[in-house]
N, C-alpha and C positions, 0 to 999 in steps of 0.2 A: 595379348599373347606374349608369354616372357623371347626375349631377343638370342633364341641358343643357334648354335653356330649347325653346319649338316652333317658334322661328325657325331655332336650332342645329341643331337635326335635320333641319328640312326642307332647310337647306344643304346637311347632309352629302350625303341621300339624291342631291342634285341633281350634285353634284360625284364621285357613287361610278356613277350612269348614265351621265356622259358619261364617265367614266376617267380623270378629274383630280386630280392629286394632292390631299389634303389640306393643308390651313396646319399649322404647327409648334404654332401655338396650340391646335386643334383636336386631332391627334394627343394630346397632352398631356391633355386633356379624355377622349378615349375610353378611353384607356391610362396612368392616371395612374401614376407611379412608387411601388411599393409597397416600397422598398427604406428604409431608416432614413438617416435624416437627416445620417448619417457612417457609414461601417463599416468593419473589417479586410479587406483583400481578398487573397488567396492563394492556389496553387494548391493543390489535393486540398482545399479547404474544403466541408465537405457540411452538410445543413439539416439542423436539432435534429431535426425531424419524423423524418428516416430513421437517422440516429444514435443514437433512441432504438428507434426498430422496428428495426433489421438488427444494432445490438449484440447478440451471443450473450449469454447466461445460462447459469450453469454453477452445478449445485447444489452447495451444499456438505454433504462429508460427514466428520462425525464422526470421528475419531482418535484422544481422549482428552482426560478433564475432570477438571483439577487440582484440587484441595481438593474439599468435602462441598458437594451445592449442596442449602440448603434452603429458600428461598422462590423456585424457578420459575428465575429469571434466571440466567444464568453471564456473563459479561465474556467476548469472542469473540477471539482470534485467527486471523485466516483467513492462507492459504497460495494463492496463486496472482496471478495477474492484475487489479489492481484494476480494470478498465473491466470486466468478465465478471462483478467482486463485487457492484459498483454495478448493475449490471444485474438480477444475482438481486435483490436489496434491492428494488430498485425492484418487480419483478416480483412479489415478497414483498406489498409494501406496499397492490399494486393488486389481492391475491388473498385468501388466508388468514391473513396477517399471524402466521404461525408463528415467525419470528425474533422476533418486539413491539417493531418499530423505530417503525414507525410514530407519525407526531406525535411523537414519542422523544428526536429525532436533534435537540438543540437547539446543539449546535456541530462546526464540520468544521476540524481545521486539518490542514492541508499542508503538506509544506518538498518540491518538486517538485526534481529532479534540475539545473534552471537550465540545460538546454539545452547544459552545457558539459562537460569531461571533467576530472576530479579526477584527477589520478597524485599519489598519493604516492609521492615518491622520498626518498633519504638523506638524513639531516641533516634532514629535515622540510621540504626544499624542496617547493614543490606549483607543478606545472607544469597553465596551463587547455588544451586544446582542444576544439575543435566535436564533440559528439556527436551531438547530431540536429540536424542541421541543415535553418536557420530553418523554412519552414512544415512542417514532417514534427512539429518539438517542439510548434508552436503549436495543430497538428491533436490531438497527442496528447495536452494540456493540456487543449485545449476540449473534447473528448468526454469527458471525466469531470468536469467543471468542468456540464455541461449535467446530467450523472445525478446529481453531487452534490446540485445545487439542489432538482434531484427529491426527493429524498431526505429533505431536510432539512426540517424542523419548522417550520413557520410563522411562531412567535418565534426563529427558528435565525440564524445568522452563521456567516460562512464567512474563514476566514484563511488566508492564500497568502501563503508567504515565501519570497522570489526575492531575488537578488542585481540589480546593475546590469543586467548585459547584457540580460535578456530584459523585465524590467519592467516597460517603455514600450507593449511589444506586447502585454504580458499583462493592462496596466491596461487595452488595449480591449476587450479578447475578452472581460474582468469584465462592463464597462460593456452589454456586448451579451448576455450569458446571464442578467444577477440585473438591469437596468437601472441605468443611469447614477444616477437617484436613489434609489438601495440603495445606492450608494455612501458609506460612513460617515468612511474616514480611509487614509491612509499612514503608517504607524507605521515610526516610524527608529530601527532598534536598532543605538548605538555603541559602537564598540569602540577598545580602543589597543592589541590585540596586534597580531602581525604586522609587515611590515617600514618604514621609510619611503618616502616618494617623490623619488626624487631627477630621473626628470622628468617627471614632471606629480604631482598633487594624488595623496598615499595614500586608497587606499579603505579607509573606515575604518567603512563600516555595510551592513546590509543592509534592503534594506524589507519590509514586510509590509502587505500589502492586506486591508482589514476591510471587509466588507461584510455585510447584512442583508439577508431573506428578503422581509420587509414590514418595514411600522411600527410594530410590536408586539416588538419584538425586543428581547431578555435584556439588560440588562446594568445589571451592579454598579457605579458607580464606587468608585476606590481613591483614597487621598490618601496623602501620602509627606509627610517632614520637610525640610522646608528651612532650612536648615543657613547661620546668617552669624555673625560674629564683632560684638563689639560696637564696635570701633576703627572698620569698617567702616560702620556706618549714626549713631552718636554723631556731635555734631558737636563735643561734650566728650569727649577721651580720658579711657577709663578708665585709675588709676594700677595697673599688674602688681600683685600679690598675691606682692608678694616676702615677704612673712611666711607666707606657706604651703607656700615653699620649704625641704628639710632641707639638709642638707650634701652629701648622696649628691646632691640633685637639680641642687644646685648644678655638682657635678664635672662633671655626665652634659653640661646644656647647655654648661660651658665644652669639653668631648670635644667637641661636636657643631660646635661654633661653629672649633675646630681645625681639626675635619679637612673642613667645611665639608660638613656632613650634616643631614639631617630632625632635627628635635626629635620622640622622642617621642611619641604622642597625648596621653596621662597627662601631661603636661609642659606639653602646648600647653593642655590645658583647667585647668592649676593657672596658668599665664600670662594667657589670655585668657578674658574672658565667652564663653559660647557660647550662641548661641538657638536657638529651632526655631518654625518657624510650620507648620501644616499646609495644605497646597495639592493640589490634586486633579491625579493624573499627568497629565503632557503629555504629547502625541505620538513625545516623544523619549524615546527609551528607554539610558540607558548608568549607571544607578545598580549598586551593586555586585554584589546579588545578582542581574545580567542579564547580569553580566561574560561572556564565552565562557569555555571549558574548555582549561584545558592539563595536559599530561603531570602526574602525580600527584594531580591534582583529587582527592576523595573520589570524587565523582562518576563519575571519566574509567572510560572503558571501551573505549575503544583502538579505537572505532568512528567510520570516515570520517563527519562530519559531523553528530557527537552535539552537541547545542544545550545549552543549561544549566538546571534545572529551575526556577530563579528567573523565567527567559522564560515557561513557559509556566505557572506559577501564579499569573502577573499577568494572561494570556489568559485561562485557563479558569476565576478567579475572577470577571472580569468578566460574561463570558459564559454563564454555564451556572451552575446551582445544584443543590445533592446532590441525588442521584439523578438527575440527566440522564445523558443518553447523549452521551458524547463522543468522536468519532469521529479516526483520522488513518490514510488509504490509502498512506499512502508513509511507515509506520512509523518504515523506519530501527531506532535503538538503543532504542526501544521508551520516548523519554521524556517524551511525550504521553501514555502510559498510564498509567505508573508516578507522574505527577504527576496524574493522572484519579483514582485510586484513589486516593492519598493523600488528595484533598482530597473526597471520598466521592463521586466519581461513577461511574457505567457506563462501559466503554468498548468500541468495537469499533477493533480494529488490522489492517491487511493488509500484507503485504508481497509479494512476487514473488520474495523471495532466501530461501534456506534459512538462511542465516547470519543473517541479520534475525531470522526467528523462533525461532533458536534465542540470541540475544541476547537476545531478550524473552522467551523462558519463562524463562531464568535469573535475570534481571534481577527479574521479579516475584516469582519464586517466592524469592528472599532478599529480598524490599523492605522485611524487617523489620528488615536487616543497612542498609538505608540509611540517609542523612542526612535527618532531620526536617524539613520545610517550614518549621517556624516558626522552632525551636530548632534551630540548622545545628550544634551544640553534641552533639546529645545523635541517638542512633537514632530512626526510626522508629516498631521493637519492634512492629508490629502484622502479625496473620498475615494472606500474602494472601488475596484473595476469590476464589469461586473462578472459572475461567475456561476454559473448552474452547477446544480447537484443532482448527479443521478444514481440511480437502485443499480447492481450489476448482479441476478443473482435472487436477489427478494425481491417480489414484483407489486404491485400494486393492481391487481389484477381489474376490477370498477373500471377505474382508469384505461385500461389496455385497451378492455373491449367497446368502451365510447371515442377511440379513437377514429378515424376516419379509413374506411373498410382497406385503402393504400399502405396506409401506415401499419394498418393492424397485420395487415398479409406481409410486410417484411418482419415484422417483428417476429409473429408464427416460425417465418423462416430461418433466422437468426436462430432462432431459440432451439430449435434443432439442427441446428443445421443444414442445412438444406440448400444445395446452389441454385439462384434465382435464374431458371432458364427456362419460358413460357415453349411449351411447343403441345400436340393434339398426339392422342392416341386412338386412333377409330372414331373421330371427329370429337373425344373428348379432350377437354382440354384439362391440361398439367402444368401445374407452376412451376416443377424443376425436379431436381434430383438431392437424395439421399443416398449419398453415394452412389453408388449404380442405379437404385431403383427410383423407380417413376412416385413424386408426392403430390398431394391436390392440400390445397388449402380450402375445409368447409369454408363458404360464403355464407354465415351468419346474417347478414346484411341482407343480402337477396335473399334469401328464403328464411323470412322473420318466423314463421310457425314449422316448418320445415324439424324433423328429424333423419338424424341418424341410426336407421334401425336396420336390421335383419332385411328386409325389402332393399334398403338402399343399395344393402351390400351387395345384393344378386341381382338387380338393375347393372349396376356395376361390372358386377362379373360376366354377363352376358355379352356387352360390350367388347372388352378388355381381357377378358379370361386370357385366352389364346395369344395374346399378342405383347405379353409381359413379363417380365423375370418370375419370381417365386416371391419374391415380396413387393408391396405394393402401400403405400405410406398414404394416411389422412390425419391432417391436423384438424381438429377440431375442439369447441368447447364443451365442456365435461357436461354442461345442463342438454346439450343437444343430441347427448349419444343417449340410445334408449336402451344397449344392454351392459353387463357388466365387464366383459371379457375383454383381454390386451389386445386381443387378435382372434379374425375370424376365418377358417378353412374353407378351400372351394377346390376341390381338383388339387391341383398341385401349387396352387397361388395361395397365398396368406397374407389377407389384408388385415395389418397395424394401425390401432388406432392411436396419436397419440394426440393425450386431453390434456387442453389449457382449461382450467388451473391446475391438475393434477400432477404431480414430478411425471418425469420419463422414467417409462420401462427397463425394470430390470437387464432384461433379457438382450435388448441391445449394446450393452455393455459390460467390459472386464469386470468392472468393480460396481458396489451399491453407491447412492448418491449419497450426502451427506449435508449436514447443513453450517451454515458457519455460526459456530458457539461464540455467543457474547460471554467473557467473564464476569465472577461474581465473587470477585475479591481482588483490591489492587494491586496483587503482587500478580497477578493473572493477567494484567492489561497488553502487554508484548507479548505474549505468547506467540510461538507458530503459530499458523493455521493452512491448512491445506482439507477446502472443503471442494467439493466435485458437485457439479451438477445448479440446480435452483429447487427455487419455493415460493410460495406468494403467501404477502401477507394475511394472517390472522389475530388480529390483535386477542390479549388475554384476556379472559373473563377475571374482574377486579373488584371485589368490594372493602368498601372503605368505611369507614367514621373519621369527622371531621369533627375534631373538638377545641373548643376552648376555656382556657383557662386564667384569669386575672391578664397577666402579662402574655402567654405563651398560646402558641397553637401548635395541634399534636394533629398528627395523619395516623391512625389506628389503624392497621391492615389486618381485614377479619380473612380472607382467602385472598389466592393469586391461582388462577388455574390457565395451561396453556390451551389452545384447540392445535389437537394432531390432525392433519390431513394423509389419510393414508389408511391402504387395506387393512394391516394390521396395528392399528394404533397403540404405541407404548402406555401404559396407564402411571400417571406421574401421581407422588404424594403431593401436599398443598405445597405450597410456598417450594418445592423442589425445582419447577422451569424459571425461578426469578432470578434474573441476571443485576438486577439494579435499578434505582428509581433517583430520577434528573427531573432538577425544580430549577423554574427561573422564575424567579420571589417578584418583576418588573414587565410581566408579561404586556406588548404592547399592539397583540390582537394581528399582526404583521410574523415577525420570526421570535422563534426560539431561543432563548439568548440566556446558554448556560451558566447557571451559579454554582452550584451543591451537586455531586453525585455521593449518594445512599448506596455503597455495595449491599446485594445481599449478606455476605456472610457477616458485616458489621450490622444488617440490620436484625439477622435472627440472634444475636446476643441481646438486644433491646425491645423482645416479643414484638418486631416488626412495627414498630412505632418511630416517628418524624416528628420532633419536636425544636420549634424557632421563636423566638420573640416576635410578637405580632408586628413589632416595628419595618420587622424586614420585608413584609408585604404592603406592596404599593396598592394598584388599585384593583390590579389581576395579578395572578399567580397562573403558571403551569405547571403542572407533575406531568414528567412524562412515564410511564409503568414500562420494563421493556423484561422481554424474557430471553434464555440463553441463546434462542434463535433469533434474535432481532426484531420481534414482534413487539408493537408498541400500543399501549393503552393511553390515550392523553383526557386530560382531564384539565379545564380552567372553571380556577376556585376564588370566589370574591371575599370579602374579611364577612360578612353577609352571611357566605356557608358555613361557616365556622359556627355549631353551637353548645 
């Protein structure tokens, strides 16, 4: 109630009997403005409060766990939709805490999509356009930007590396989800690749937003060499060390001084005094090991918009200490992780692209074949830790229901949502709530020949009629329900049916679900993505010829067709749901271990044809077939198939 004095009131009362307007002063008084002080204002911007209750949660489920895990923990790769991942987490954190992120998660970085559209084209030209444009990117920033916070650990920090364009509008949306005094720095990391500007100013950096949870928050500081010559701060020139010169060295500088080129390093430091003072890093970031990646890097891995692992072993030293948990939802080429583990932390990775995480299984599972953090000189050599990969979103359904009837009834519930709270209605018994209303999970398991029909439902309703909301929820699986309809009527109750493997019902929700489209051309690999809801796998019907030739062997794609699961199913031309086909030429009967990805749109210029020297095939091969829903067709081929 606003704090007005009893002269103020008695006014009002006096001025609301006869029908008088109020003064502006007063208004202001009753109705003070509860809005901040400055804000972003846009259309479709919705409040943290319902952003965080109407985000879906999507359980995640198990796939497979690389290396021996033997103290508890695995390092996470998830597979789907990060706003659904963050959700679970969240969900996790406020329940059972089965993942043990909780207090955990002591850094988050992000390198988000930047709002604009990446074409790699020939010659390395990159062409920008608008991809989501303005408030659609800004909505879809903020809603995971709100559950990350969530998420994160108390002492945690959060980094967001954005280019120019969107920066300005993302430095607000910061200011308003972690508050303005969380705000720690804008870190400017430069660079001199790239071309010049001949009109206006080359953009020569990107920034990165640092912010903090509270005032407790992690961090190391670093100190680097500063680097000056003696000529330079002497106000006495020192005399050259021309006596420390050979003959050879001599020739080398009179070459240099010819053809009017660098001296040397070796050269410069037998010429000149050189010092170093140590100084603690400044906000600017362009020293060498932060330099960007080009073609032949040790490093480079021919992925749009892979960063340099010098960048983030300066972040996640600062920030995070061994054994934290170090987070990054927009993966990418996996080198947030691979520089997480090096320097012995946890990590959890997500991506949205199938081509992502099979970049990063590869990626870690040789990080012993990599470049040393310290010594850029010498390998890594240390074997990875181990790490599971899970589905978040696309399910594996086989799998689900041979789970153990415990496991499978949380899953169920996760999957809808559903709060786990066993209690009896007219001695039947209820697994929990959907929202308000009472859910049962069919028991598949105990009742192996058992249906769900018409009978059941008014078994049911005899029961329970009388003693229930208006709706009334059963999960169960689609082969057990014996009619067709979403829901069935009884009086005034309407029991919902919803079927694993079938998506969820429209009807319970604002919006249709959606699925997460794999790209099928590389300028399409960063896209946004903002898909809702799940699907279970259907891999594609695939036929092939396998030929050879003298030297080569060619993969012939005579169709690709996807299976739609759904009332009304879209009817696709051929080759229309191919998202792309990934071959590991050294297939070792164990994992996946990418070499080649085949976009579609490079392969319908080539009548859908894979052509390699047979040299490149060891003693197995794998294709993997995948369509734009992340559906996968696998296939291992011996030099044998080939005829």
């Amino acid at each position: 109630m606003p704090n007005l004095s009893k002269q103020q009131k008695e006014k009002i009362l006096r001025l609301v009997e006869k029908g008088e307007d109020l003064p502006d002063g007063y208004k202001d008084l009753l109705f003070p403005n509860q809005k901040k002080e400055y804000e972003l204002v846009y259309a479709g911007k919705d409040r943290k409060e319902d952003i965080i209750a109407e985000t879906m949660a999507v359980p995640l489920q198990e796939v497979k766990t690389f290396g021996k895990n033997e103290n508890g923990w695995t390092n996470k790769l998830i597979f789907g939709d990060n706003l659904q991942i963050l959700k679970e987490i969240y969900n996790d954190q406020k329940g059972k805490n089965l993942l043990d992120t909780k207090d955990k998660i002591k850094l988050i970085y992000i390198d988000p999509p930047f709002a604009t559209k990446q074409d790699f084209m020939k010659d390395g030209e990159k062409v920008y356009q608008d991809k989501v444009i303005g408030a659609e990117f800004l909505e879809f920033l903020r809603e995971r930007l709100i559950l990350a916070q969530e998420i994160l650990a108390d002492d945690g920090s959060l980094y967001v590396h954005l280019d120019q364009k969107k920066g300005h509008y993302v430095k607000v949306l910061m200011d308003e989800v972690f508050g303005e005094n969380n705000f720690l720095n804008e870190i400017i990391w430069g660079y001199r690749i790239q071309g010049v500007g001949k009109k206006s100013w080359a953009r020569k950096h990107d920034s990165i937003f640092y912010y903090k949870k509270s005032e407790n928050n992690i961090f190391n500081p670093e100190k680097e060499k500063n680097i000056y010559n003696a000529p330079f701060i002497d106000t006495k020139l020192q005399p050259s060390k021309i006596s420390d010169l050979t003959e050879k060295d001599i020739l080398k500088i009179e070459e240099s001084i010819k053809n009017k080129t660098s001296l040397p390093n070796n050269l410069k430091n037998k010429l000149f005094d050189t010092y170093y003072s140590e100084v603690y890093v400044r906000d600017v970031w362009d020293c060498d090991y932060t330099k960007p990646l080009i073609s032949g890097s040790s490093e480079y891995l021919d992925y749009p918009t892979q960063k340099p692992e010098g960048l983030f072993k300066r972040i996640i030293k600062a920030s995070s200490n061994e054994g934290d948990i170090v987070m990054d939802f927009f993966a990418g080429s996996g080198t947030t992780l691979s520089v997480a583990e090096k320097l012995g932390r946890r990590w959890i990775g997500c991506d949205c692209g199938k081509l992502s995480i099979y970049t990063i299984q590869k990626r870690i599972i040789n990080i012993g074949l990599s470049k040393d953090l310290e010594k850029k000189e010498n390998n890594y050599e240390k074997n990875y830790k181990p790490f599971t990969l899970y589905n978040a979103g696309l399910y594996d359904y086989k799998k689900i229901k041979e789970l153990p009837w415990e496991k499978y009834r949380d899953f169920a519930l996760n999957l809808f949502e559903v709060k786990d709270e066993k209690h009896k209605v007219a001695g039947i018994e209820i697994d929990g709530y959907r929202g308000n209303d009472n859910t049962i999970v069919f028991n598949h398991e105990k009742h192996k020949t058992a249906v769900l029909d018409y009978g059941y439902i008014d078994d049911l309703h005899k029961y329970i009629g009388g003693k229930i909301s208006d709706k009334f929820f059963i999960i169960a699986p689609a082969g057990n329900v014996d009619f067709l309809e979403d829901y069935v009527e009884k009086g005034k109750n309407r029991y919902y049916i919803l079927r694993i493997p079938y998506s969820i019902i429209n009807e319970l929700h604002n919006r249709d679900f959606e699925n997460i489209k794999q790209p099928v051309d590389e300028k399409d690999v960063n896209n946004t993505v903002e898909a809702v809801g799940f699907d279970f796998i259907q891999p594609p019907e695939v036929e092939c010829q396998y030929k050879i030739d003298k030297k080569n062997l060619t993969i012939k794609m005579a169709s690709f067709k996807s299976k739609i699961r759904s009332k009304n199913p879209k009817k696709y031309a051929n080759f229309e749901t191919l998202s792309m086909v990934m071959v590991d030429f050294n297939y070792d009967s164990e994992v996946f271990d990418l070499d080649k990805t085949f976009f579609a749109e490079e392969l319908k210029k080539v009548a859908h044809k894979i052509s390699f020297d047979k040299k490149m095939l060891d003693k197995k091969m794998m294709i993997i077939y995948m369509d734009i829903f992340g559906n996968e067709k696998r296939e291992v081929k011996e030099l044998k198939d080939f005829k």
